[in-house]
C-alpha positions, 0 to 999 in steps of 0.5 A: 500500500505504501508503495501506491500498489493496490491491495488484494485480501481476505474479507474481514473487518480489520482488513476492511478498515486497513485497506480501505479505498486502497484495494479489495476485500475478497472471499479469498476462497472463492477462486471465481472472486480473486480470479475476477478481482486480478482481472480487474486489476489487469486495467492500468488505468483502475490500477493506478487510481485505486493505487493512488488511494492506497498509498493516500490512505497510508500516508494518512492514516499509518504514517509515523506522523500521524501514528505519533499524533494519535499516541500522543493524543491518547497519552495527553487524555490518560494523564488527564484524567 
């Protein structure tokens, strides 16, 4: 994701919550589904976008900056109370 690649994985809600716009959540044992998924990725145009929202949503959600902030955060909050 990091690197602007979209991403293929399991279908659960973690995975969902990670990958975000930056990929596909599939039924990895349905091999019709991954089959149809990487097809659609054969589409460089589809795959660029979707790669672009893939590295976005790291940059935004998981970078160390931002990772510091929401500790930080959460630390500020714990001390406070």
């Amino acid at each position: 994701m990091a690197c602007g690649v979209p991403v293929v994985t399991n279908d659960s809600n973690i995975q969902q919550w990670i990958v975000a716009d930056g990929g596909s959540c599939i039924d990895v044992t349905n091999m019709q589904e991954l089959i149809t998924t990487l097809n659609n990725y054969k589409n460089k145009e589809f795959a660029g976008k979707i790669g672009k929202l893939s590295r976005k949503n790291v940059i935004e959600r998981f970078s160390w900056n931002t990772t510091t902030e929401k500790y930080y955060k959460l630390f500020k909050e714990i001390k406070e109370k």
